[in-house]
C-alpha positions in Angstrom: -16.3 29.3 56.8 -12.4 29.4 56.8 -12.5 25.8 58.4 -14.7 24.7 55.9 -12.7 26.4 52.6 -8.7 25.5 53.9 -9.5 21.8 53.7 -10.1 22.5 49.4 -7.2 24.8 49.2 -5.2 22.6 50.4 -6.6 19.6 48.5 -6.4 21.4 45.3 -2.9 22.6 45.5 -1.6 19.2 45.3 -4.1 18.5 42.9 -3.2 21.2 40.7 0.3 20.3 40.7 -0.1 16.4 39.9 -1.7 17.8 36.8 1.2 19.8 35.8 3.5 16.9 36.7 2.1 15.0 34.0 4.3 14.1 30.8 1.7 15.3 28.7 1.4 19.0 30.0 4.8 19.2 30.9 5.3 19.0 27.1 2.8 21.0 26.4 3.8 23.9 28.9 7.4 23.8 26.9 6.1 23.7 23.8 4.0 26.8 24.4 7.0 28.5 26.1 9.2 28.2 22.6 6.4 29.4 20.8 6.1 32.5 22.7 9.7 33.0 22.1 9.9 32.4 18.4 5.9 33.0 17.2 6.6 36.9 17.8 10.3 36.5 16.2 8.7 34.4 12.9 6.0 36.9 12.8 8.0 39.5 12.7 10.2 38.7 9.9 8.3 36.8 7.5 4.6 37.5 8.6 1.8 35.1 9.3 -0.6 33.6 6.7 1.0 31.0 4.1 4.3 30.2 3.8 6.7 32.9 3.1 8.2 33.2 -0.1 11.3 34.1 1.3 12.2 30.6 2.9 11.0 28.8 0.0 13.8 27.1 -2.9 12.5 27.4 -6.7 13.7 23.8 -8.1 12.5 24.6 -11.7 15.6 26.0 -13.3 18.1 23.2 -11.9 15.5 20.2 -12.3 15.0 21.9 -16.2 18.0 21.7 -16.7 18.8 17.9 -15.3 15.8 17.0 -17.7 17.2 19.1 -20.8 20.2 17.6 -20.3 19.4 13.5 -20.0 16.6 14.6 -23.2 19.5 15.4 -25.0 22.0 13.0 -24.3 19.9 10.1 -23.7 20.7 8.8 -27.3 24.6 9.7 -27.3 26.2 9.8 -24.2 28.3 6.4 -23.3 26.6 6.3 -19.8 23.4 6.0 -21.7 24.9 3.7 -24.9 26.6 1.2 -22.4 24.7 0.9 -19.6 21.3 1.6 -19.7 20.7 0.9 -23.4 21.9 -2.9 -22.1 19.4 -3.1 -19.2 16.9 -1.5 -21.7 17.8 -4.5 -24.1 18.2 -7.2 -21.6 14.5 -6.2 -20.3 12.7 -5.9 -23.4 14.5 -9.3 -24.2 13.3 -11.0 -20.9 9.9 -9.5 -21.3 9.4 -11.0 -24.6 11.2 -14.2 -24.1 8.2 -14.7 -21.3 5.5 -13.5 -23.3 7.0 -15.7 -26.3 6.5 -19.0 -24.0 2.8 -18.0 -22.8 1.6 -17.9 -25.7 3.6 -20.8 -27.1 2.3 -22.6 -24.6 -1.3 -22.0 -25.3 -4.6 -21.2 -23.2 -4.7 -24.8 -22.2 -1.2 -24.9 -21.1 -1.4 -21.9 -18.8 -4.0 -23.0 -17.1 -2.9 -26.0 -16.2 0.8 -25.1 -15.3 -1.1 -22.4 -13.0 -3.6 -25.3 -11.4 -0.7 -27.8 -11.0 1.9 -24.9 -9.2 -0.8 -24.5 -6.7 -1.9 -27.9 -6.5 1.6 -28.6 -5.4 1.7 -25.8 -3.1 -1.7 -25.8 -1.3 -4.0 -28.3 -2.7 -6.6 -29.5 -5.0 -8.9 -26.4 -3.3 -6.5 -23.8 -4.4 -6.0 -25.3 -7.6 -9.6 -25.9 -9.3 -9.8 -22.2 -8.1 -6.5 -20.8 -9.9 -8.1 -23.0 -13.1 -11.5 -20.8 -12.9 -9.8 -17.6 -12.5 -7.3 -18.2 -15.2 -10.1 -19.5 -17.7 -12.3 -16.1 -16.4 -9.9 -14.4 -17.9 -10.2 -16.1 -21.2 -14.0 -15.9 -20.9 -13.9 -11.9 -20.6 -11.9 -11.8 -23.8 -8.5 -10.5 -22.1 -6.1 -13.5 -22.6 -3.6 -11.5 -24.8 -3.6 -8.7 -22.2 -3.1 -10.8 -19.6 -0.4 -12.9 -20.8 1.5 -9.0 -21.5 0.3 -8.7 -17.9 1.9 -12.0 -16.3 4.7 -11.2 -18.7 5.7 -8.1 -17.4 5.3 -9.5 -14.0 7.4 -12.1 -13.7 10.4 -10.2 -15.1 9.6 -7.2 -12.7 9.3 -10.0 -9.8 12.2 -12.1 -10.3 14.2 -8.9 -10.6 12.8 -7.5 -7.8 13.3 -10.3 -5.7 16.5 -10.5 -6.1 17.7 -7.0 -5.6 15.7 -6.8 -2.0 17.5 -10.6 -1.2 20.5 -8.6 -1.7 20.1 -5.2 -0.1 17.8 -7.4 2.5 20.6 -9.7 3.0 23.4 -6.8 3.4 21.3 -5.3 5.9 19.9 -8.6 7.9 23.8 -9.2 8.5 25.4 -5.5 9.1 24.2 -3.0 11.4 25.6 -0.2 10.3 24.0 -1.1 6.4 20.6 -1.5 8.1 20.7 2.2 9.3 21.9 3.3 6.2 19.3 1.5 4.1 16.4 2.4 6.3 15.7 5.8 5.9 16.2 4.6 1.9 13.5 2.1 2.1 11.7 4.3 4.3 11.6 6.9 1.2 11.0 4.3 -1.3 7.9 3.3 0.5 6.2 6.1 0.6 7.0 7.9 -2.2 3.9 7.4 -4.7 3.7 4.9 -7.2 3.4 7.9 -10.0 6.4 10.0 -8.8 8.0 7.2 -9.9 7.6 6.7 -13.1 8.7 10.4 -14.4 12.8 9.8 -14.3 12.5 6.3 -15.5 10.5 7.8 -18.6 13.0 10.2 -19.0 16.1 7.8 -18.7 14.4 4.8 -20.9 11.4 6.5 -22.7 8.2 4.8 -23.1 7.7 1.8 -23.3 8.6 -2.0 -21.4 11.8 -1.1 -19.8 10.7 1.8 -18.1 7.7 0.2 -16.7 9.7 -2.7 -15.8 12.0 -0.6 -13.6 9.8 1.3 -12.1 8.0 -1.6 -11.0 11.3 -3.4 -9.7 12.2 -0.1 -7.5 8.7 0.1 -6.4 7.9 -3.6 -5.5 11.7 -4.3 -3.9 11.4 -2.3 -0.7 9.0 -5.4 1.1 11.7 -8.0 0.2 14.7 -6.1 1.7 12.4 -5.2 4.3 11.5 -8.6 5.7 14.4 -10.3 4.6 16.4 -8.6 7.0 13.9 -8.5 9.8 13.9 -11.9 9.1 17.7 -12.7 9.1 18.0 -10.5 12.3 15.2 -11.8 14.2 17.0 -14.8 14.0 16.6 -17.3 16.9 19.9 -16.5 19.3 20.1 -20.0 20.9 20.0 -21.9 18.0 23.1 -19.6 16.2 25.1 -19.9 19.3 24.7 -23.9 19.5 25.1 -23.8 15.2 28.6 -21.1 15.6 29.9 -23.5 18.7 30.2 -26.5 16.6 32.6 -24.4 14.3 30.7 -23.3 11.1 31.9 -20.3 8.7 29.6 -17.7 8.9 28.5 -19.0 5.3 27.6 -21.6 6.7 25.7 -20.4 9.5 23.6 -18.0 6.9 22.7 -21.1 5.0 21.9 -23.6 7.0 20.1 -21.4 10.1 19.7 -18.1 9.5 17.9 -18.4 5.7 15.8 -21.4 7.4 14.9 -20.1 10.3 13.6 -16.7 8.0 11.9 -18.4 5.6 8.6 -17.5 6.3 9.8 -13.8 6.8 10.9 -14.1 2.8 8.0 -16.2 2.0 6.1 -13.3 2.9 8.5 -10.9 1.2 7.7 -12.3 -1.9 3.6 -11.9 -1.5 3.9 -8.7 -0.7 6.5 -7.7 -3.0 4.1 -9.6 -5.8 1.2 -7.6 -5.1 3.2 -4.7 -5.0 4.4 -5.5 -8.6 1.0 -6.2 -9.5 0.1 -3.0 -8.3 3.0 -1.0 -10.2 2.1 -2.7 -13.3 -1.1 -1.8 -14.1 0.1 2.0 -13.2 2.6 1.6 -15.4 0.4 1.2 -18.3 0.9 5.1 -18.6 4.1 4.5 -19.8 3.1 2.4 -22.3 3.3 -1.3 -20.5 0.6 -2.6 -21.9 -1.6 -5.5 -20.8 -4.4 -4.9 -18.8 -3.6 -1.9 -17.0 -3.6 -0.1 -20.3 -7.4 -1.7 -21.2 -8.2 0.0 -17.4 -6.6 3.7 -18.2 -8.3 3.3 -21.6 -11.4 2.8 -20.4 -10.9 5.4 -17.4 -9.8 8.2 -20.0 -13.0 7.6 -21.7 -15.1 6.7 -19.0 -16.1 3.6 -20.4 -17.2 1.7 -16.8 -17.9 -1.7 -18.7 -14.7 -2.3 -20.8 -12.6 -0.8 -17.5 -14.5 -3.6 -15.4 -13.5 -6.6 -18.5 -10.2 -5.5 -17.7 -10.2 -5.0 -14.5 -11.8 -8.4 -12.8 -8.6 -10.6 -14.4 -6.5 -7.6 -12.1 -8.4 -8.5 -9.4 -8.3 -12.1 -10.1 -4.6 -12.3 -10.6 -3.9 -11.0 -7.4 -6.0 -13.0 -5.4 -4.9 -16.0 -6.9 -1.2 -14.9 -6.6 -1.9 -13.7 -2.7 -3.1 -17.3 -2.4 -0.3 -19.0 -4.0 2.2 -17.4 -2.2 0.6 -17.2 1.4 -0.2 -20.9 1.0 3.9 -21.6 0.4 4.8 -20.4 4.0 2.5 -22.3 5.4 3.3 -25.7 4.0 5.5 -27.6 5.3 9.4 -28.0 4.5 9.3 -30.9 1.8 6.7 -28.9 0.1 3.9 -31.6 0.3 0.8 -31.3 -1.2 -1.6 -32.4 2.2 0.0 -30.2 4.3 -1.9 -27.4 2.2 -4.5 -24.6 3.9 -7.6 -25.5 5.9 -7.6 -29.0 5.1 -7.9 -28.1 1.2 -4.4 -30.2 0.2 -4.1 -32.9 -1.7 -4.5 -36.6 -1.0 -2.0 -37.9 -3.2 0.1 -38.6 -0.7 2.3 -40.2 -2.8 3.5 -37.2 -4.7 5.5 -35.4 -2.4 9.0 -33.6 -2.7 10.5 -33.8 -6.0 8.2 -36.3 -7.7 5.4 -34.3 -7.3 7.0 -31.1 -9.1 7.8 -33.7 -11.7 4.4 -34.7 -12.6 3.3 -31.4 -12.5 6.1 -30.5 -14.7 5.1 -33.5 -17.2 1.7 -33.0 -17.0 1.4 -29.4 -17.9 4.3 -29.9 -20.5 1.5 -32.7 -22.5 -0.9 -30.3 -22.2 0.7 -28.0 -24.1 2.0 -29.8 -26.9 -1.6 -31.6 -27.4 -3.0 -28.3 -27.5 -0.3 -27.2 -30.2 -1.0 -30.2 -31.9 -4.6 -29.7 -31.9 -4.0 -26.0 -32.9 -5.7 -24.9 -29.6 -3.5 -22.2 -28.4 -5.1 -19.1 -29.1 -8.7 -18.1 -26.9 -11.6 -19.3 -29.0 -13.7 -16.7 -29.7 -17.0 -17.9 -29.6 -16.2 -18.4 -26.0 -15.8 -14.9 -24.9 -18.3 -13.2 -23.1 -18.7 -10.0 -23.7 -19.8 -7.5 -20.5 -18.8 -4.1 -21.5 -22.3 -3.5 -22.7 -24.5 -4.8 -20.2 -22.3 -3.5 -17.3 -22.8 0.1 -19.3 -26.2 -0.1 -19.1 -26.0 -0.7 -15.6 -24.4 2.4 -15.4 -26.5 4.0 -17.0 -29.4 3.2 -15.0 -27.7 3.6 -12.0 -26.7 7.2 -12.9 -30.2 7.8 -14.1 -32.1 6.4 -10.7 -29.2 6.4 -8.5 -27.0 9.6 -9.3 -29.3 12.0 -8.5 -32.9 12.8 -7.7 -33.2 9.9 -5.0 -35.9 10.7 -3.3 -35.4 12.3 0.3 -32.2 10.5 0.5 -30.5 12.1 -2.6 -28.2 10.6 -5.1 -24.5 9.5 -5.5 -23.8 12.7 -6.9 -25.7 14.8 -4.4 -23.8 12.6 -1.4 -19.9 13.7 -3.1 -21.6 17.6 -3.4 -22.6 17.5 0.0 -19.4 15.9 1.3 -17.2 18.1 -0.4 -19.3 21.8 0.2 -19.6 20.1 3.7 -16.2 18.5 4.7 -13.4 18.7 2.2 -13.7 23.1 1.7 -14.3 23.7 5.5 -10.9 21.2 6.2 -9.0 22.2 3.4 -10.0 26.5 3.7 -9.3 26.0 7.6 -5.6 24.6 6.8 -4.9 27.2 4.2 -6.4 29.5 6.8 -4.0 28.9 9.9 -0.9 30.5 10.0 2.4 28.5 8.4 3.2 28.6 11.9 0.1 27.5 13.8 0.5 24.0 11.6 4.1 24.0 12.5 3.1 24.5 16.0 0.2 21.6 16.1 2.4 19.2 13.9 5.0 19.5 16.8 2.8 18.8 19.4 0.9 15.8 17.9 3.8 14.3 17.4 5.6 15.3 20.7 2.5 13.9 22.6 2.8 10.3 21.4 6.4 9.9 21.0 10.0 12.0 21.1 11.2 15.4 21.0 13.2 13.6 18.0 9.7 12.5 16.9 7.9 16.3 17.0 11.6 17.6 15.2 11.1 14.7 12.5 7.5 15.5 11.8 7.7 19.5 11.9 11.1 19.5 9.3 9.2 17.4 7.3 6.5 19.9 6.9 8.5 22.5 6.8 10.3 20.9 3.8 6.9 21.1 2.0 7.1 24.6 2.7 10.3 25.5 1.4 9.5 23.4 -1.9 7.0 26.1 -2.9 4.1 23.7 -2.4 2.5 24.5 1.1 -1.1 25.6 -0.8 -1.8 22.4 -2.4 -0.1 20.0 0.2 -2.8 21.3 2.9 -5.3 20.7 -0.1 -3.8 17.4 -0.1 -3.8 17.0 3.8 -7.3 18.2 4.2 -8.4 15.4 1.5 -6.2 13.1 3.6 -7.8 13.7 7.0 -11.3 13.3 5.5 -11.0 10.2 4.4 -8.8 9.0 7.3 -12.1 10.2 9.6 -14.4 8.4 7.3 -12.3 5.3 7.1 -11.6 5.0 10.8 -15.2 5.5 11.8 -16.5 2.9 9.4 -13.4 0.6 10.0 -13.4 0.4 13.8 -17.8 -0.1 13.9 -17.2 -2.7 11.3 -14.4 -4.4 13.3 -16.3 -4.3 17.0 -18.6 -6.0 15.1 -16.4 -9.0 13.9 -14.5 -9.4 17.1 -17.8 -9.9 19.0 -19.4 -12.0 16.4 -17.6 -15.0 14.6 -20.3 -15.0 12.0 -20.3 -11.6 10.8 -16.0 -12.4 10.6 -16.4 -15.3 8.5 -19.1 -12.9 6.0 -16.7 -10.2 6.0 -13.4 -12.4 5.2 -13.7 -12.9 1.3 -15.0 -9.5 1.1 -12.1 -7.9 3.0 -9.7 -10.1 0.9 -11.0 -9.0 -2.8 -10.5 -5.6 -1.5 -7.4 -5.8 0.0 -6.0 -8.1 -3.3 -7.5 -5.4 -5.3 -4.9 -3.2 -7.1 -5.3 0.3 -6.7 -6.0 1.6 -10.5 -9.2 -0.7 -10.2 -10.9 1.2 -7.1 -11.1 3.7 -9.6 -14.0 2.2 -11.7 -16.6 2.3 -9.7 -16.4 5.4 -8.0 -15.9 7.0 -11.7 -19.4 5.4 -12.3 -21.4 6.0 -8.8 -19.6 9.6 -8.2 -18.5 11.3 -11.3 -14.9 12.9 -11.1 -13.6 15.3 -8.1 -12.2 15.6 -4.6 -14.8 13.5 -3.6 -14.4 10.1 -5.6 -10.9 10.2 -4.6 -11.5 10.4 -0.9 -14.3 7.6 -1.7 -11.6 5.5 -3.3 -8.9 5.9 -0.7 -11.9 4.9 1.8 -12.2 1.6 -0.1 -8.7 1.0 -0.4 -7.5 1.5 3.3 -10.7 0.3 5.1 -9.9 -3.5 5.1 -6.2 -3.2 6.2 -8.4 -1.2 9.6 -10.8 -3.4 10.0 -8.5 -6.5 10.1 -5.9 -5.1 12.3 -8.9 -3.6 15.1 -10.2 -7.0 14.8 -7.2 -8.6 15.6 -6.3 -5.9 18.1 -10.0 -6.9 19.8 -10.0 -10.3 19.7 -6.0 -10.7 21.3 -7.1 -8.8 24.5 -5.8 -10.7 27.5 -8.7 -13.7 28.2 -8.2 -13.1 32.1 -8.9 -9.9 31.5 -12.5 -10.4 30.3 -13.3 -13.1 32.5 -12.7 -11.0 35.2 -14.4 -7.7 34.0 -17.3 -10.3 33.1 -17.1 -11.6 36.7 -18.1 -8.3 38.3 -20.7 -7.6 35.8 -19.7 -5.6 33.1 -21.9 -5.5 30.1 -20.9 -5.8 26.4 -20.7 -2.1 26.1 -18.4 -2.2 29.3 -16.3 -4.5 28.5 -15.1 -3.1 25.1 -14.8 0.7 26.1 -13.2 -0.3 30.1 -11.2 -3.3 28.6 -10.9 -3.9 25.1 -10.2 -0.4 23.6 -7.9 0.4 26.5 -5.7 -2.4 25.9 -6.2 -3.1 22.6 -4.5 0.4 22.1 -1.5 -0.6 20.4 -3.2 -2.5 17.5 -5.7 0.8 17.1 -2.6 2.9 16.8 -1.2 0.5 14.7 -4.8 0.5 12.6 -4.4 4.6 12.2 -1.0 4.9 11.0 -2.0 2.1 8.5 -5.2 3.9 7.3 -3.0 6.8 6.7 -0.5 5.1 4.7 -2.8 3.8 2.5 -5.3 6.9 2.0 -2.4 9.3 1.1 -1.7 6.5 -1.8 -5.0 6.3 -3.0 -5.7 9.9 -2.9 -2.5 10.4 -4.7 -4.2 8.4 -7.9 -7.0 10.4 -7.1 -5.8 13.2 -8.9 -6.4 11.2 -11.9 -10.3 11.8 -11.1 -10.3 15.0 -10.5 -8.7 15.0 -6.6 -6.3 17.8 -7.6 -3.4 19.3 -5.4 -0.5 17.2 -5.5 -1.8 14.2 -7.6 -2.8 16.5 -9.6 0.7 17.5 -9.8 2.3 14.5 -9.7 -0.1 13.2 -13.0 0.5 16.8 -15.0 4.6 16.3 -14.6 4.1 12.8 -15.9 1.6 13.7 -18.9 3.9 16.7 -20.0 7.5 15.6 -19.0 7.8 18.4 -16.4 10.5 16.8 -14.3 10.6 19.9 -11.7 6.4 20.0 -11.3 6.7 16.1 -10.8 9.4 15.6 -8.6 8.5 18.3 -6.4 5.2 17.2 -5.7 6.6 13.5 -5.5 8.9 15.1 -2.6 6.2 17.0 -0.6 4.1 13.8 -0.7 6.9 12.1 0.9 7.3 14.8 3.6 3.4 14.5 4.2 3.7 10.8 4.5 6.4 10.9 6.8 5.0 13.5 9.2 1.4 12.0 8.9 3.4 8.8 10.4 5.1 10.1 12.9 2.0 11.7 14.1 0.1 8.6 13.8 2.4 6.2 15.1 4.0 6.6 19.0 7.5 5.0 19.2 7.8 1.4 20.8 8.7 2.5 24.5 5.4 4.5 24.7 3.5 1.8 22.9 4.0 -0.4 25.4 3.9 1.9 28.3 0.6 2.8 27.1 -0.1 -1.1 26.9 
């Protein structure tokens, strides 16, 4: 018996301690160590259950005051008189100016400047299709809107632009301004579009300026972002052969570095577009006007059919905008028409460089003036179609036969009851059920598991902020709503991508679907889920689903389909099956790209579920809308502020840093 048991002991021993060897429960074993220490100390002095009030910093009184103060001086103090009353003027001017030429140029003349700029840029394709979308809009009776729309828009993008050149440029070329900056754009970033717009109201008041600026601060962080990874990422060889023939270092930036990043700022300036899309139809709370003012219209009155008119020339801006600009970084330096996408460029071959832009120019310019001479500038109207009614009565059937009393599968409505009675209260009564420090506790080792000790002190200070804010309550409402739809989102996400990495057909289905939803601004996703779910928790985490689900299924995809060929080949060789090969080989080293896929998926959930509050999604979008409807700096900023601190520890949890990445590679 003894010679049969010392053989495990001694096997086990060792075995025992290789566990406890590991990184992972070596951390672990620490961790619980401090706790012991300072659980009993923390409980002892402030008590378990919710955050104590004794730790937490009431920001009403100073933040009332700072609003009192700007109310009162906004119309008489010099800082206001000769400063921001000239950016107020110089933006309302610019705005109008724009506007002024649209319409001066007629329906006829929009349309075909807007076909000829992408003929140029990526074909005759691209161009019949910017034609149809710009004429849709016409059709649906929104050209007015939309021309306040593209108005707005080009102001907020040239502006923005050119302050993310700058602040991307200062940082591409200086270290020490890139670590200053980052943590700035870091803020920015996540920050919610509506937190936003509360001090610009209060600075500028309603109207065009404020919307424009809060787009321009909104929509700039993607420019200075990829401007200086661009500039950085710079290719060393070639600026050492460029600096040993003697250049300046003006000259170097102009004639290597800006070339050799030009389709980092190419792609700067999509993103930054759809992010001033984006802002712009949120801004329509402020009074900007245009369409995203039709959409919150329609959404306050829960009018599905006019919000839908309204909405599709959104939609179809962005796409066509997303198309425009991707198609410039891929053509080629002269900016010739047959080197457009996918073989869709022109065959005029002998329109390329200048002359080209010429005859665009010329042509678009005689289409104009024939239309004013014709007195064609204004949108028939026997040519509008009008959709609000029968998309209402859509609705209405669907709410009758599809809202409820389904039979055995239920109805819309029954689905967001369930989902909320079943999911959201357990998650979000579980949260506000653990003690402040339990969630302190798990935050830390989440994010001590996948990356730092700096990572796990980053993520729990974060949530601790929330804490000392006064918010803890409604940020774990928030959280819970958060987690929900990440679960929901990352379930149907990676199925949907195992299925396109395997099978080029389904890719190719879901590719125009993925890219109307991914163009889609988020004030749109709104619409439907108003009309199949009614308001509450639920719609918002249905929205946020919608919203973040193509940005997971692309990257998994991607992720999949990169996984080293030998790899596969090999794992084929010795006979895996499908089901083998993706959960031994492609998961497991398609891990980076999944990780990626989850930090993105939260990102873009917290945003949408942010808006949500506008639906009913209460907690801090509810917040965060309230402050903005009543002028409550202190309610709106705060909120703003804890969903930046939920952000930024749902990131750090989500996201390993790059050495463990690629170890776990």
């Amino acid at each position: 018996m003894a010679t049969a048991t010392a053989p495990a002991s001694r096997t086990g021993l060792p075995g025992l301690l290789g566990f406890l060897r590991r990184p992972a429960v070596g951390k672990l074993v620490l961790l619980a160590v401090v706790a012991a220490v300072l659980v009993p100390l923390a409980d002892a002095r402030w008590a378990s259950g919710s955050w104590p009030g004794a730790l937490t910093v009431d920001l009403t009184e100073p933040l009332g005051r700072a609003s009192t103060w700007i109310i009162d001086n906004r119309d008489s103090h010099p800082l206001f008189l000769y400063f921001f009353g000239h950016v107020s003027n110089a933006v309302v001017l610019s705005v109008r100016a724009v506007y002024l030429v649209l319409l001066a140029a007629g329906w006829a003349g929009v349309t075909a400047a807007a076909a000829l700029i992408a003929w140029r840029v990526a074909g005759t394709r691209l161009a019949l299709g910017t034609a149809a979308a710009v004429l849709t809009c016409g059709l649906l009776g929104m050209w007015v809107p939309t021309m306040q729309t593209l108005a707005l828009m080009v102001v907020a993008v040239l502006a923005s632009v050119a302050l993310g050149a700058l602040l991307g440029l200062a940082a591409g070329l200086s270290d020490r301004t890139y670590r200053a900056l980052r943590p700035v754009l870091d803020t920015m970033q996540v920050l919610p579009a509506f937190a936003y717009l509360l001090p610009v109201v209060l600075v500028f008041g309603i109207g065009v300026p404020a919307a424009v600026l809060a787009t321009v601060v909104y929509a700039a962080p993607p420019m200075a972002r990829l401007t200086a990874l661009g500039l950085r990422g710079a290719d060393a060889g070639v600026m050492e052969a460029v600096e040993s023939l003697g250049t300046t270092a003006r000259q170097r930036l102009f004639t290597a570095r800006l070339p050799l990043a030009r389709k980092e700022l190419l792609l700067g300036l999509n993103q930054t577009i759809m992010m001033a899309l984006s802002m712009a139809v949120i801004a329509s709370v402020i009074g900007a006007g245009g369409l995203g003012d039709r959409v919150y219209q329609a959404l306050a009155s829960v009018d599905v059919g006019a919000a839908l008119a309204a909405g599709i020339p959104i939609v179809l801006l962005a796409i066509v905008l997303d198309r425009v600009t991707a198609a410039a970084g891929s053509v080629g330096p002269t900016g010739s028409a047959e080197e457009g996408l996918e073989g869709g460029g022109s065959r005029w071959t002998g329109w390329t460089g200048w002359p080209g832009w010429v005859l665009a120019a010329v042509t678009a310019l005689a289409v104009a003036v024939a239309a004013r001479l014709a007195g064609r500038l204004d949108w028939p109207e026997t040519w509008i179609v009008h959709i609000a009614e029968p998309v209402n009565r859509a609705v209405d059937w669907m709410t009758d036969h599809l809202y409820s009393g389904v039979p055995y599968v239920g109805g819309t409505a029954d689905w967001a009851a369930h989902f909320t009675t079943g999911v959201l209260n357990p998650v979000r009564d579980g949260l506000q059920w653990l003690p402040w420090w339990a969630v302190l506790l798990t935050v830390a080792a989440l994010a001590w598991l996948i990356g730092t000790w700096r990572t796990a002190l980053t993520a729990v200070l974060a949530m601790a902020a929330i804490g000392v804010l006064g918010v803890w309550q409604p940020s774990l409402d928030t959280l819970s709503q958060v987690l929900a739809a990440v679960a929901v989102t990352l379930v149907l996400g990676f199925g949907t991508a195992v299925a396109a990495a395997r099978s080029e057909r389904c890719e190719r289905l879901l590719r125009p679907v993925l890219d109307v939803f991914q163009t889609m601004p988020q004030f749109v996703y709104l619409i439907p889920v108003v009309a199949l779910f009614g308001v509450g928790r639920a719609p918002a985490v249905a929205a946020a689903v919608v919203y973040a689900l193509p940005a997971v299924v692309r990257i998994t995809t991607q992720g999949l389909r990169h996984v080293d060929p030998a790899a596969m080949e090999s794992s084929r060789s010795m006979g895996a099956t499908g089901w083998q090969q993706l959960r031994q080989v492609q998961l497991p080293l398609a891990r980076p790209a999944l990780l990626l896929a989850v930090n993105q998926g939260v990102v873009l959930v917290l945003a949408v579920v942010i808006i949500g509050g506008l639906v009913g999604g209460g907690a801090l979008g509810y917040d965060v809308v309230f402050g903005l409807a009543q002028g409550d700096l202190a309610t709106g900023l705060v909120a703003g502020a804890a969903i930046v601190c939920l952000g930024l520890m749902l990131d750090r949890v989500t996201q390993p840093t790059r050495g463990r990445t690629k170890k776990g590679a």
